[in-house]
MIZALUM-797735 format. One record per residue (C-alpha): residue in three letters; x, y, z. Coordinates in nm, 4 decimals. Last residue first. Layout:
! residues N
code=ALA, east=X, north=Y, up=Z
...
//
This chain:
! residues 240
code=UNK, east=5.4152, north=-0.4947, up=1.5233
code=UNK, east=5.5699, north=-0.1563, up=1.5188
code=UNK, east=5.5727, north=-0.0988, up=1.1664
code=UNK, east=5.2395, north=-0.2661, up=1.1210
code=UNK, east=5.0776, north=0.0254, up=1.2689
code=UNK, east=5.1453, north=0.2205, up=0.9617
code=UNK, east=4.9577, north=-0.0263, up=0.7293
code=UNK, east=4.6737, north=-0.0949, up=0.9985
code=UNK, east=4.6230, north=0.2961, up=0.9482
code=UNK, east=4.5702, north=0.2056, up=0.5794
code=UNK, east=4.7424, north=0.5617, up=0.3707
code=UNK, east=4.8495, north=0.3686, up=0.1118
code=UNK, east=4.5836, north=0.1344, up=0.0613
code=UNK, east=4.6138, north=-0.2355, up=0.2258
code=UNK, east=4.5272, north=-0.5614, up=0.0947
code=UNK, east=4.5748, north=-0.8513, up=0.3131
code=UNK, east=4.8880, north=-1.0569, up=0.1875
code=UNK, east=5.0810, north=-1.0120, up=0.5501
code=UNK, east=4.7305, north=-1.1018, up=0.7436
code=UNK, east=4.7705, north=-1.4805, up=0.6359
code=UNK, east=5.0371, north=-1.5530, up=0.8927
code=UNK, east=5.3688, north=-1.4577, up=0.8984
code=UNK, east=5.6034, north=-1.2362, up=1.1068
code=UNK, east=5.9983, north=-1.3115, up=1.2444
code=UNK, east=6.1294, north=-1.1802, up=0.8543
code=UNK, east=5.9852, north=-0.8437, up=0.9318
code=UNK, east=5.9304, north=-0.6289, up=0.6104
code=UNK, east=5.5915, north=-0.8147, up=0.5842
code=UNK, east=5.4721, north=-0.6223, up=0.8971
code=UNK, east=5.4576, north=-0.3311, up=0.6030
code=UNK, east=5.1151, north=-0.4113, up=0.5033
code=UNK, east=5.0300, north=-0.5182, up=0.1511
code=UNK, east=4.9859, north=-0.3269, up=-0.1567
code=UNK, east=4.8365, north=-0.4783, up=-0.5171
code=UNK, east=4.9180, north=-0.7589, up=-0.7758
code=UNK, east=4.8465, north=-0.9258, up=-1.0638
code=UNK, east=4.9986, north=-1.2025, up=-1.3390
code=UNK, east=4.7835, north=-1.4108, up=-1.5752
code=UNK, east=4.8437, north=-1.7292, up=-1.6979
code=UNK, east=4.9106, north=-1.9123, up=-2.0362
code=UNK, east=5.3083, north=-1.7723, up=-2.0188
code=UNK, east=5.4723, north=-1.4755, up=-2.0870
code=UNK, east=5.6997, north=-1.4588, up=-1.8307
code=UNK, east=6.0298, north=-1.2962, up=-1.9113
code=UNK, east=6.2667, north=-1.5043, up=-1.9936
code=UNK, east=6.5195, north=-1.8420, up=-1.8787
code=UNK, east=6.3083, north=-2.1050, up=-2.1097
code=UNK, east=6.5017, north=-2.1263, up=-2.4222
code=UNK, east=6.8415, north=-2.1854, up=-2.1632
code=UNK, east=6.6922, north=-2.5010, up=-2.0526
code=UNK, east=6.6703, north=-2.6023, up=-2.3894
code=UNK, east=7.0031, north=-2.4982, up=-2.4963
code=UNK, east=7.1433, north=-2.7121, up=-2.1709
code=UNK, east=6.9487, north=-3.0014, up=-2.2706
code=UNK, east=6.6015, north=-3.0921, up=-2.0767
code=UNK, east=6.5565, north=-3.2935, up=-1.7548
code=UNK, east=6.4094, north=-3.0494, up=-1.5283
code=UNK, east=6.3385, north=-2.7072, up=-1.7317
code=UNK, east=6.1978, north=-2.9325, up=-2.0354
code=UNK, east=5.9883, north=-3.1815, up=-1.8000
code=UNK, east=5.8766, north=-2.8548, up=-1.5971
code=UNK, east=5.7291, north=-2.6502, up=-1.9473
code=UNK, east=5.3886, north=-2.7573, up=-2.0247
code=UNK, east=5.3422, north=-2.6513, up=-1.6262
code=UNK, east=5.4027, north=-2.3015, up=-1.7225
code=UNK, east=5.7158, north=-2.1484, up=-1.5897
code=UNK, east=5.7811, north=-1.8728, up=-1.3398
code=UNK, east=6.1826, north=-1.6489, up=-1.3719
code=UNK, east=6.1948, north=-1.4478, up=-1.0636
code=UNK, east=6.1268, north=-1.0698, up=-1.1417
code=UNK, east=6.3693, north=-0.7873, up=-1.2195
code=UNK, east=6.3077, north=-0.4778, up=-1.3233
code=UNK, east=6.0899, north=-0.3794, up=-1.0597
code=UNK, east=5.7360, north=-0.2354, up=-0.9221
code=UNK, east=5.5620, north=-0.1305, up=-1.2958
code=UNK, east=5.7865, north=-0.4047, up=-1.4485
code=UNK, east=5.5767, north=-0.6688, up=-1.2298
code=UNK, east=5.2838, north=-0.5480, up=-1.4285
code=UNK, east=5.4294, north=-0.6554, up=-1.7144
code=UNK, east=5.7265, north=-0.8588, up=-1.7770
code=UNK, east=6.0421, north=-0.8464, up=-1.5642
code=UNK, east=6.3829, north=-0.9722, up=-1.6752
code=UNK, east=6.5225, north=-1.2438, up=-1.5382
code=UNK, east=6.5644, north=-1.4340, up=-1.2417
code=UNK, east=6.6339, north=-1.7722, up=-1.1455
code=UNK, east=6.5734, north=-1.8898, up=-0.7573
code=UNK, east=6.8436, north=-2.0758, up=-0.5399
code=UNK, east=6.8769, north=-2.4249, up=-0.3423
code=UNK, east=7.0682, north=-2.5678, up=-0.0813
code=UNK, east=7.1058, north=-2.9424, up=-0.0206
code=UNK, east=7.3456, north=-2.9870, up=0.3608
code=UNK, east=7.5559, north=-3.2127, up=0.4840
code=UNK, east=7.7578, north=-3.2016, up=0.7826
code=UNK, east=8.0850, north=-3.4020, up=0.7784
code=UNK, east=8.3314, north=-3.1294, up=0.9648
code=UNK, east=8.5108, north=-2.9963, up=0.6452
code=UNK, east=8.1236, north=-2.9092, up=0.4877
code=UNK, east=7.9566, north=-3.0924, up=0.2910
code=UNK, east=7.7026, north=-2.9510, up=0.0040
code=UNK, east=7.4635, north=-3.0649, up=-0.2174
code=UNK, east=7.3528, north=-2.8175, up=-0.5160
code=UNK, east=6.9982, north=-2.6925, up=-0.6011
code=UNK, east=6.8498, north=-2.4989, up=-0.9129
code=UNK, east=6.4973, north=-2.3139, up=-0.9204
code=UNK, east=6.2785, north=-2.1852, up=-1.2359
code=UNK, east=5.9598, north=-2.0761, up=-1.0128
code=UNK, east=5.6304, north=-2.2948, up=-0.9664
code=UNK, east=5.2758, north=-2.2065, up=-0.9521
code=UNK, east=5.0078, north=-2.1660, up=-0.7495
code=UNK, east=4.6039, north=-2.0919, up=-0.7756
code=UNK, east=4.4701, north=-1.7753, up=-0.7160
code=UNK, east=4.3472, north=-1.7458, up=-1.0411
code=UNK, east=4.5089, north=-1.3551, up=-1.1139
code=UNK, east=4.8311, north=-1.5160, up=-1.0193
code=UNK, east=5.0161, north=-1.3349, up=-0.7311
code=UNK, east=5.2551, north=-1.0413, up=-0.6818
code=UNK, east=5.2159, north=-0.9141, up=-0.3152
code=UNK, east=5.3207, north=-0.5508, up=-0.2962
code=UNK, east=5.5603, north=-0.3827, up=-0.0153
code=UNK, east=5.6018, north=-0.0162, up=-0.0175
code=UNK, east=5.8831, north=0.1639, up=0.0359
code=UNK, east=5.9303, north=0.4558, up=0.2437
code=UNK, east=6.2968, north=0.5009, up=0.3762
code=UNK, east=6.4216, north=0.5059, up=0.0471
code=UNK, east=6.1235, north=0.6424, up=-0.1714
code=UNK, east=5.8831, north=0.3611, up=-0.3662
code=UNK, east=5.8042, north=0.0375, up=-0.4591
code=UNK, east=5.8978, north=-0.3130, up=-0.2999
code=UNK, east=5.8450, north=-0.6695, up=-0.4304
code=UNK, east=5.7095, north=-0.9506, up=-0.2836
code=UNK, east=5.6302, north=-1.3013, up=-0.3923
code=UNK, east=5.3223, north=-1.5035, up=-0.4814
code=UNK, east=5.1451, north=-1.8623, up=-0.4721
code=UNK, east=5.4817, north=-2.0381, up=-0.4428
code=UNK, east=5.6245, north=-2.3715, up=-0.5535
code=UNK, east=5.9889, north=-2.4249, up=-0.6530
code=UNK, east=6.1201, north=-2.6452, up=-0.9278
code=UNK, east=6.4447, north=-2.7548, up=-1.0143
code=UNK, east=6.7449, north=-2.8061, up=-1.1884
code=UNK, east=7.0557, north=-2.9922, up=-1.0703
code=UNK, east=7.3074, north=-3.0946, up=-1.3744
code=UNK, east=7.3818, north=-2.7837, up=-1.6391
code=UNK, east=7.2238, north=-2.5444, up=-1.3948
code=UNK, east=7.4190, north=-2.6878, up=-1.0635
code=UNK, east=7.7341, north=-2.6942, up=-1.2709
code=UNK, east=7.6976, north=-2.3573, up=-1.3855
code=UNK, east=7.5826, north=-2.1818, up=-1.0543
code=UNK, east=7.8449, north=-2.0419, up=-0.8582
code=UNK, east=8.0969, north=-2.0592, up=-1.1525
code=UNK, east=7.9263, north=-1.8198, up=-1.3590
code=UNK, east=7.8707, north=-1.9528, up=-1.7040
code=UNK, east=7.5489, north=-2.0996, up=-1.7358
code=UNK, east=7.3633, north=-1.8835, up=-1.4829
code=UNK, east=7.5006, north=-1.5565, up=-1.6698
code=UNK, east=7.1844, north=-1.3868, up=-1.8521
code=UNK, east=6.9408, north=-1.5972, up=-1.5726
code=UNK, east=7.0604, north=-1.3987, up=-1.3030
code=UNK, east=7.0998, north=-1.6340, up=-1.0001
code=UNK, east=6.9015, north=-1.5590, up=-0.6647
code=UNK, east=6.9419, north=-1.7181, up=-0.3073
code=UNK, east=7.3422, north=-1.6266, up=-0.3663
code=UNK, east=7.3905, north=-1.3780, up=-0.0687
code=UNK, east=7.3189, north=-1.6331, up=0.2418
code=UNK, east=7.4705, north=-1.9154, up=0.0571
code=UNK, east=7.8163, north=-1.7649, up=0.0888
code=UNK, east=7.7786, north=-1.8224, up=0.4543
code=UNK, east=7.8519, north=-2.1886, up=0.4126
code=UNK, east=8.1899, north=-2.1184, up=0.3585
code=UNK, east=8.4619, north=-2.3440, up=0.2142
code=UNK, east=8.2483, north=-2.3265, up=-0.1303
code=UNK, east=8.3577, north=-2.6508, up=-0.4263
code=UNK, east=7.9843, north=-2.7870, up=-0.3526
code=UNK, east=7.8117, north=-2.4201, up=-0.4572
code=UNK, east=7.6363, north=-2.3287, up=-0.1641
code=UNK, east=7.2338, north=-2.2280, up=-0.2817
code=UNK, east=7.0606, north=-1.9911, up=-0.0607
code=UNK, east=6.7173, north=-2.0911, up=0.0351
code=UNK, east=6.8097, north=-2.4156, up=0.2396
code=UNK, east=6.6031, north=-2.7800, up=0.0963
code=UNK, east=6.2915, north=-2.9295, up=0.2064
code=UNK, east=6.1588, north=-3.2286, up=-0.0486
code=UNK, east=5.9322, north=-3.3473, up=-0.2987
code=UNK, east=6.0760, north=-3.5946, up=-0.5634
code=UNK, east=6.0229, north=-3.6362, up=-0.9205
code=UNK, east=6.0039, north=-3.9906, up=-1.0300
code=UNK, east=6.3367, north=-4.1967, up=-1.1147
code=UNK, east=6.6229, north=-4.0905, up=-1.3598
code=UNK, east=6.6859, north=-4.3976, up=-1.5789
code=UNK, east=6.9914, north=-4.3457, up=-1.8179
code=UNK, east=7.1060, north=-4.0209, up=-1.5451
code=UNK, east=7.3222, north=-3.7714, up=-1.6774
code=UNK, east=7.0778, north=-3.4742, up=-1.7262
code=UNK, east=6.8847, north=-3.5764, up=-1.4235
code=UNK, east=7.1488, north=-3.5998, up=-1.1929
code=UNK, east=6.9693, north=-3.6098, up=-0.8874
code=UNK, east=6.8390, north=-3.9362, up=-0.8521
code=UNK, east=6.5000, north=-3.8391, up=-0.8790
code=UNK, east=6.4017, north=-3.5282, up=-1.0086
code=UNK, east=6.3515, north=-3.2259, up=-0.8179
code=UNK, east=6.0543, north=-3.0954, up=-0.6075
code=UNK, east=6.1607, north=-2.8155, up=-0.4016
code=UNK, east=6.0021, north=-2.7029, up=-0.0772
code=UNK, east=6.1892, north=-2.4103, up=0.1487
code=UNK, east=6.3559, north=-2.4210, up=0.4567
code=UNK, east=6.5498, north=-2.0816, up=0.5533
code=UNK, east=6.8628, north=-1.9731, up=0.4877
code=UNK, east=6.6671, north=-1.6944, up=0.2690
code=UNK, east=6.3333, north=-1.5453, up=0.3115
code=UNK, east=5.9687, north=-1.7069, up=0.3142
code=UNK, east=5.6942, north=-1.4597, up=0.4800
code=UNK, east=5.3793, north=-1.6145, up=0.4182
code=UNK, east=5.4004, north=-1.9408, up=0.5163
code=UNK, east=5.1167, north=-2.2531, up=0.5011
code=UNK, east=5.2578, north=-2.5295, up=0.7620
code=UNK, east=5.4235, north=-2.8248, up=0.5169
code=UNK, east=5.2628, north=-3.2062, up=0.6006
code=UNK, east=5.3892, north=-3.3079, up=0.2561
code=UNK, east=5.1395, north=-3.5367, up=0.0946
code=UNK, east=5.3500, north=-3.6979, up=-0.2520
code=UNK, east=5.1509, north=-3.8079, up=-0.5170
code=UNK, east=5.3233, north=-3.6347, up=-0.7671
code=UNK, east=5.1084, north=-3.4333, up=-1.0527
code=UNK, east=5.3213, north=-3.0835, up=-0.9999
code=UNK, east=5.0578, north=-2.8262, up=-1.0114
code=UNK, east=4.7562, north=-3.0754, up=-0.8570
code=UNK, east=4.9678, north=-3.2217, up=-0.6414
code=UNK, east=5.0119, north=-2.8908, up=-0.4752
code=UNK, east=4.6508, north=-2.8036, up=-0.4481
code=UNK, east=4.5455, north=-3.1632, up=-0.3493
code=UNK, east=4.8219, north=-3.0264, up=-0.0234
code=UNK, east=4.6639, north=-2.7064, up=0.0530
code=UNK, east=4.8054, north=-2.3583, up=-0.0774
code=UNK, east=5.0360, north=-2.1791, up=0.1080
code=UNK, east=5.3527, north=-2.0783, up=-0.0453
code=UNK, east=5.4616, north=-1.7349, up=0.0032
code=UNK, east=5.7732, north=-1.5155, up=-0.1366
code=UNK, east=6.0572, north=-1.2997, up=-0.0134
code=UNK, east=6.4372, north=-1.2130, up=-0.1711
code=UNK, east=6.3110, north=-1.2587, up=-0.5394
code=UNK, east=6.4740, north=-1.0217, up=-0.7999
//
């Protein structure tokens, strides 16, 4: 799963990964959760599968938490800010939006927990060069009964490869750079090739951070500090 990541390398960082000239003016984060702003490039025009002449991937701030366009309730994209790659093309929540809306979603790590209810552990989950990459997303456009407008988003997951499968069985589903074009603008089948574990050209690390990360309200560059497990500033972070 994937309910807490990090994206904050610099800009020529960022246009390095994706090759668009955009220059968002994006604050690094460190604590990224649902319902809240994230950055997704996309292709233009939207429809890519559909469209004769999409136009240039676009850059842009969408909600973590994807509303399907037929939802009454905006709440419902509070709980779906993850879709299992084993039934993304047939669940209703997210087949249109896989089939139609694909996506792409920096980071330079996530979180996962480890350990005894009451007592888990947070790790940061990073590439081994430091540099970022991009998760398998999918977005949707939404209005609501009153006229507000909204594009939400929502991160693939699948099963995890190693390490991650020494904190979880579940990790977010990261593709190669070789592979955006496919994942954006390819056929359903192809799209569907790419939804596994990650095995890619990069390698995947990670190691114990604080427990302030557990708190949505804190960021900063302290929450992927490495900590052991028995790091007073570990403990104190649990009344930060």
């Amino acid at each position: 799963m994937c309910g807490r990541y990090a994206f904050f390398s610099p800009v020529e960082a960022l246009r390095n990964l994706f090759d668009v000239p955009d220059r968002p003016n994006l604050p690094p984060r460190y604590n990224i959760a649902p319902t809240q702003p994230v950055l997704v490039l996309r292709p233009g025009q939207g429809e890519q599968m559909e469209t004769v002449n999409p136009g240039p991937e676009t850059l842009t701030l969408m909600r973590w938490g994807l509303i399907p366009n037929w939802s009454k309730d905006p709440d419902i994209g509070g709980k779906l800010f993850n879709a299992r790659s084993e039934t993304v093309a047939e669940k209703p929540s997210f087949r249109a939006a896989f089939k139609r809306r694909r996506c792409l979603i920096p980071a330079d790590g996530f979180y996962e927990w480890r350990g005894r209810s009451g007592d888990k552990r947070p790790f940061f989950i990073h590439m081994t060069d430091d540099k970022p990459f991009a998760f398998a997303g999918l977005w949707e456009y939404w209005m609501g009964a009153d006229g507000s407008e909204v594009d939400t988003c929502t991160i693939l997951t699948t099963e995890a490869s190693e390490p991650v499968r020494q904190l979880h069985h579940r990790m977010p589903v990261i593709l190669d750079k070789g592979q955006f074009q496919t994942w954006l603008r390819g056929s359903v089948p192809e799209a569907l090739g790419l939804l596994r574990p990650y095995a890619g050209e990069r390698e995947i690390s990670f190691y114990q951070v604080g427990k302030a990360v557990n708190r949505v309200a804190n960021d900063g560059p302290a929450l992927i500090e490495p900590v052991g497990p028995d790091d007073p500033a570990d403990q104190m972070s649990l009344f930060s």
